[in-house]
Structures are given as C-alpha cells and as structure tokens.
C-alpha positions, 0 to 999 in steps of 0.5 A, a space after each residue: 678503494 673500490 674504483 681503483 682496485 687491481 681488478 677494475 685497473 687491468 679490466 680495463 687494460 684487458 678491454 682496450 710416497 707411491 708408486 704408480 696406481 692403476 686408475 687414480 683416486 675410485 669414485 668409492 674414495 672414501 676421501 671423496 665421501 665413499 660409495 654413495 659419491 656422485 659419479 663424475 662428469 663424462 666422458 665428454 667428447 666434444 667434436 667442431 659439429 657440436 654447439 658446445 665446441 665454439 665455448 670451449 674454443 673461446 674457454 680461455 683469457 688470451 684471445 689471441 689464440 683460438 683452440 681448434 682440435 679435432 675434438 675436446 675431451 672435457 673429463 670428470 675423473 683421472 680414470 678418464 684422463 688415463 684413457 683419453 690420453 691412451 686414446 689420442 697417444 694410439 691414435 697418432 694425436 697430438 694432445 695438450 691439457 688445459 685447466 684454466 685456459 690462462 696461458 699467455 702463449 699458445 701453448 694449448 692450441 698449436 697443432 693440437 689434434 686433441 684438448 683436454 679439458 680439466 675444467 669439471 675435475 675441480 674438487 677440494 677436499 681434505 684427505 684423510 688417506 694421505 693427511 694433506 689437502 687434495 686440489 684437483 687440477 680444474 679447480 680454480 684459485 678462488 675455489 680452493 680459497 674459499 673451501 680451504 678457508 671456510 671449511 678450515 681456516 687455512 690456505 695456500 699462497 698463490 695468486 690474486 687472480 681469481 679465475 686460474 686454475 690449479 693445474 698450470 697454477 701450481 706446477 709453474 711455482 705459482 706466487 701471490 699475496 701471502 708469498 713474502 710471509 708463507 712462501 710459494 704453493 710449491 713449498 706446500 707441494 706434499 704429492 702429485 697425481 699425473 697421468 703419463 705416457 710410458 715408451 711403449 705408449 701406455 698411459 697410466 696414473 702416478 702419483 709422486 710424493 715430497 718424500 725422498 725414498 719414493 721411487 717417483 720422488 724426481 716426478 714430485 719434484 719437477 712440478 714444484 716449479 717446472 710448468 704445465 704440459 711437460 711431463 703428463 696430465 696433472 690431474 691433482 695436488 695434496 698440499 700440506 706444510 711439510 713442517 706440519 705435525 699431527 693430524 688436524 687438518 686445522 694445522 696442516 697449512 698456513 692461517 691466512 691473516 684474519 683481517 687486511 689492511 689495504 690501501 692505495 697510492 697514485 701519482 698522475 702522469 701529469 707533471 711527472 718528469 724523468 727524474 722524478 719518475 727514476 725516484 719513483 722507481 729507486 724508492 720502490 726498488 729500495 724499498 724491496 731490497 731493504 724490506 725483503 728478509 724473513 722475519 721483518 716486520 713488513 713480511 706480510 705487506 704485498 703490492 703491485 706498482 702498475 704503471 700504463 702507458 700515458 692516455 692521449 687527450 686531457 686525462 694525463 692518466 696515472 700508475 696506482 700502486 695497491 698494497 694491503 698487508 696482515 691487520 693484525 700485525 702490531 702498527 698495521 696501519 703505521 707500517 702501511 702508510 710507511 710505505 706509501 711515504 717511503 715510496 712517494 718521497 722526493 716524487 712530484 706530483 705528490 701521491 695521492 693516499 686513498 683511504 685505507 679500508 680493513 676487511 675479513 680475509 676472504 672478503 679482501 681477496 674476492 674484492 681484490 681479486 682479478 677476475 677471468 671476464 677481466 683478464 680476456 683480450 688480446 695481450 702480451 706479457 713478458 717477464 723478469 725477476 729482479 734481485 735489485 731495483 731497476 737502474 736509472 737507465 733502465 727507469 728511462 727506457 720505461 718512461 720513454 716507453 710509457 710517458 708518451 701518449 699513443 700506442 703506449 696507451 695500451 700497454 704498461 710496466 708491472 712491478 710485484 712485490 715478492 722476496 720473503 720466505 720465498 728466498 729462504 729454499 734451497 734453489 735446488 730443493 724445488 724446480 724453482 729455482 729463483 729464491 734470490 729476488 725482491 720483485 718480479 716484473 711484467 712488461 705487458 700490452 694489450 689491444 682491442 682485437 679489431 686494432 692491429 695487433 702487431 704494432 703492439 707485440 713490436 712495442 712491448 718487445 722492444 721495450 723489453 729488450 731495450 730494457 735488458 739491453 745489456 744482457 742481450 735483450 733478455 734478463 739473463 740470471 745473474 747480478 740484478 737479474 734472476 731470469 724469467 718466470 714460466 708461468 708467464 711464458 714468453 716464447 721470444 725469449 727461445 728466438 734469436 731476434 730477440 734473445 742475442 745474449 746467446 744464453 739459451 731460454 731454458 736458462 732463463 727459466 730454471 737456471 742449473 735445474 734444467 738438466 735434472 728436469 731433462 732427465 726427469 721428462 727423458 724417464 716420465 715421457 719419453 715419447 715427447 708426448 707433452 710439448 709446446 714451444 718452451 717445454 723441456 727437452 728430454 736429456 
C-alpha cells in the first residue's frame, strides 16, 4: 500500500471554570513539572535584517502567500503572548497569530504589521489542576498523537495531516479518521486559554471552560467551531471527555482502536465513461448516506475518494479511494471489502483492491498521515458539506472538469467520509453547527509556482460554482447541502462574482450560531483587534 497512500497521493498533487488569570499557566505550574521547569523559549523578536526571518516567512504549506511583518514574535509562554499582543495593540499594529502556518488563504499575512508565531509553545501534558489533558496551541497534530497515545493510551479525533497545529486545528471544529465513531475535537473541548484585547486596549489571559455557570462560558464556546483569528490568541486546549468520570487520566479521553485494517481501491481513468463515472459517485454517495448512524457497524470505517484531473500523455491516471476502519471490529476484514465492493458495483473499468495491510495504531497513523513537506505549493481549496450523495448533474460537472486531460491535471474532487457520532450534538451545543452531513467535499487545484497560476484558481472556481449552481454557485445549507467548512476557508464565497445565491458567507459557515458569535467577538474584542477577510463581525 505504501505507493499509494493519501500522503504520497497528494505529495505529488502538492508538487505540481475561571475567570480571567493574570499571565496564564507560571513556569512553577507543577502540571508542567514544578520550579525545577525549563524556562520557555524567548521572547524571540525576529525583524527582516535577521537571517531567521526568510524562515519563517516561508514557515507555512500555501506558498501562494508570503508573510512579511515588521517583525515575528516567536513566543515561549502565554505570559509572552499577553505582552506581545499589548506591545502591537499600543503600538497601533496590526497583529495575527499563527500555529501551524496551514491556512488555505491569506489570512495571516494580509496587512499584518506584527506575526505571532506559536510554534515553540507545543507542549502536551496531563493536568492534574483541571483533570483534563492540556494541548498548547503550537503543538502539531502528530505531537499530540504520539504523546497522548504513548504516555496513555488515548487520543483525540482530529486529523490525518500530521503537520497541523492545534491552534487553528481545533478552534475551527477540526475532524479526522475516528470522527464518525468519537465525534469531532471539539466535543472533547473541556477549557480554553485565550489571550484577549479588552476596549481599553489591555491585553490579558482567560481561560474559558465547558461548564455553563462560567462567566466566560460564551468565550468557551465560540471556539468550539468558530475558527482561528477571531476573538484573541489561542495559547491552549484542556481536553477531556465530558462523559468522563474519575480521575484516571487512562479514562478522561477516547482509546484509539488498537489495531487498523486499511486498504485501498483504484479505477483508472481509462475506459471510465460518464455513466459509470455517475455509478462511481452514487454508490459512494449512498454508501455514506446508509452507513452514517451511530451504532453501525461501519462506525469506525473512514476513507477519502480522491479523484485528479485526468493526466495528458499514455498514463490515463486513476482516482484511489483509501479507507481503513478499527481491526478489532468483529468481521473487520469482511466489513472493509464490503465496502470496496458496494462502491466499485456497476463501475467499469473494474476496481483494482490492494492488499489490505494491519498495523498498530499509531504505526497506521504515521504511515497514513499527510506530512507538511507534502502539503506546500501553490493551492486552492474550496469547500462543502454533503447531507446527501451528489446528484448525476452534479457528478457530470465533475467529470467534465476532471476527465479531460490539461489543466485539469493539476486539480482534483475530494470526498471525506464523515457523519457518525459527529450528527448526534446539538447543532447549537458547539460553534459547529453542521451535525446533519455524511461527507465533506474539497474542490482543490494546485500548481507548480513558476506556471500561471490564474488559470488554475479560474478552473477550480468554476468548477465549484458549476457544481453548486443551483443554489447561487455556493452550497448554501439546506436540503442536500450543509454549507462550508472554515477550516478550509475560502474567501470567494463572501464575493458576489462568485457567491449570487445572495445568502451571506457568514451563513455558509455557521448557519444560526453566527449571531451569538457576533456577541461573543463584540463582548472578547471588541476593538476588532482580530481579523482577517472570513472573521466574524462584532454584532
């Protein structure tokens, strides 16, 4: 399976309670081994005549955007964050955060006078205080993975791509492998340390908690879904299972499965006609939509249909469809080719199966995982949520898009898996307020830098608006659609050339919470100290 494993896939589509608290968690925290603790990192003040700065200029995955502030403040504690932010606010600044560097648009660099950078803030630790597990901002998925697992044998359900931090991560209603069977991270969200900007301009850490009788309970509750950048500087996450009991840190989150089944399907672009390319997409589509309740025995069963652009020259290419699911899960292997066989029925050319391989938990997430140095490039993403299978119309606009070989070539059509105990919150209970869909969508292009890189962004743009054409070019919520997904932000959606469904992109993205988000960001910033071109309005 190694040759054909989502990382090396897209590597080469890449290629081409409390209340406020003075300074956040003491070097002394005994949490973070007491008064014998190293001292963090910093301050680090990084300005464009230091040899660090063209690094960290280039420290993120979209190449498209290049950061260049006056200077980046790399900080080691929140104590440091709480003064940088009230260095920059004084100083007329305008300042952004980032933790990993993954943001699909420029968010982090647009007019930014001043950066912060959380990278070195990444620790991963159990604590005792608060009895939940605490995840700095900078820390990066597979850090938190590998600690959370070795150390206790638990994890959270967040994403395959290694490489992503935290920070934006989890505050955006990150998702992942084990999401259809444990949910989203952010129904594990049990406090939040932010560092906020108050009307007078101080800046200040608080930490907000799942407990309703906190007075920053609305604070908690905005970054359970409402993205990065929009009310202060995420500095740290305690997670716990809020159906958790005791104190047995072995108990407080969910047991990652201790095996994985995985395997994958292909089909070549060769012979692939348009209706057997519309039966592709109808038995994935159906498959979701059967196998999405809580409780089936396909809750642990996650995959990715990727489908590229057809390649010019002999090699008609292919779209490769890698799923693993838990392999301890009674008929395991039985469920898993199932599903292959549901999927490719009726499809010609006939699927090609890969041997199904078992390995250790962990083992399967770092040989699955998608790694930073495959991530980076030019690209393009676009998002949706799918409550039901695409239509045939819809299937068409994609295969008209992809089938044809040249500058499809560098684009694709990404379908997640997802549903599950995902769809059994309360819409209202976090920011996230999608809990009704079975897959999520990426239109995505991505281009070699040195090519021209608008004839690209037009052709995954019209492929997504041809394929939401009937609500306006955008998957407004409502019937098949669920909307969009602002961990993959995607600024056409707030331009009226692109969006003429006349619903707002605030909609499209958190749906009726958008009001109370609103109030939330008036009351935690109100100076619109935090912003970028999708953040949320004050009321």
């Amino acid at each position: 399976m190694s040759e054909v494993t989502r990382r090396g896939f897209i590597g080469g589509a890449a290629a081409t309670g409390g209340g406020a608290v003075a300074a956040g968690l003491l070097p002394a925290d005994p949490a973070r081994g007491g008064t014998d603790a190293a001292p963090p990192l910093g301050p680090v003040i990084v300005g464009p005549d230091d040899p660090r700065y063209a690094d960290l200029a280039v420290r993120r995955t979209n190449q498209r955007f290049r950061p260049e502030p006056e200077y980046f403040h790399l900080a080691g504690s929140t104590e440091q964050v709480v003064k940088a932010v009230g260095d920059a606010v004084r100083a007329g600044k305008r300042v952004t955060v980032r933790s990993g560097g993954h943001c699909y648009e420029n968010f982090v660099g647009d007019g930014a006078q001043v950066v912060i950078d959380l990278c070195e803030m990444s620790e991963v630790y159990f604590d005792e205080r608060r009895g939940a597990f605490a995840i700095e901002a900078g820390a990066t998925l597979m850090q938190a993975y590998r600690k959370l697992y070795l150390g206790w044998g638990v994890t959270i359900p967040g994403g395959q791509c290694g490489g992503v931090a935290a920070g934006g991560h989890i505050a955006g209603g990150g998702y992942g492998p084990l999401s259809r069977r444990d949910g989203l991270t952010v129904d594990y969200l049990h406090a939040v340390e932010v560092v906020v900007v108050d009307r007078s301009g101080r800046a200040r850490a608080v930490v907000a908690t799942r407990n309703p009788k906190d007075p920053n309970h609305d604070l908690w509750w905005a970054h359970t879904g409402g993205g990065g950048g929009n009310f202060g500087v995420v500095t740290r996450y305690w997670m716990r299972d809020p159906a958790a009991r005791g104190d047995d840190p072995r108990t407080l989150l969910p047991r990652p499965p201790a095996t994985v089944l995985s395997g994958v399907a292909s089909w070549s672009w060769a012979g692939m006609t348009r209706r057997s390319f519309r039966r592709l997409l109808r038995n994935h589509g159906e498959w979701h939509a059967r196998n999405s309740v809580p409780g089936t025995p396909y809750a642990s069963l996650w995959g990715s249909l990727l489908i590229p652009g057809r390649q010019p020259g002999e090699d008609p290419g292919g779209m490769i469809m890698p799923t693993q699911i838990d392999a301890d899960v009674p008929d395991a292997e039985k469920l898993l080719r199932d599903h292959f066989a549901a999927i490719a029925d009726g499809v010609t050319p006939e699927a090609q199966i890969w041997p199904l391989v078992r390995q250790p938990w962990f083992e399967a997430v770092r040989a699955l995982s998608l790694g930073a140095e495959s991530e980076s490039g030019h690209y393009k993403g676009k998002s949706a949520y799918l409550r039901r299978p695409f239509t045939d119309a819809q299937a068409d606009v994609a295969f008209d898009h992809l089938h044809k070989p040249g500058e499809a070539s560098s684009g694709m059509l990404w379908l997640l898996s997802y549903g599950g105990r995902v769809n059994t919150v309360d819409p209202a209970a976090t920011a996230t307020v999608e809990r009704q869909s079975i897959l999520k969508v990426l239109h995505l292009a991505t281009w070699d830098p040195a090519k021209d890189g608008d004839v690209h962004l037009e052709w995954v743009r019209r492929f997504h608006k041809r394929t939401f054409e009937s609500t306006g070019g955008v998957p407004v919520p409502g019937g098949g659609l669920g909307g969009a997904y602002i961990n993959y932000p995607d600024i056409d959606h707030a331009d009226p050339a692109w969006n003429t469904s006349g619903v707002p992109w605030s909609t499209l993205y958190y749906g009726a919470n958008y009001a109370r988000l609103q109030r939330v960001k008036a009351r935690w910033d109100p100076r619109d100290v935090f912003r970028h071109a999708l953040a949320i309005r004050p009321a």
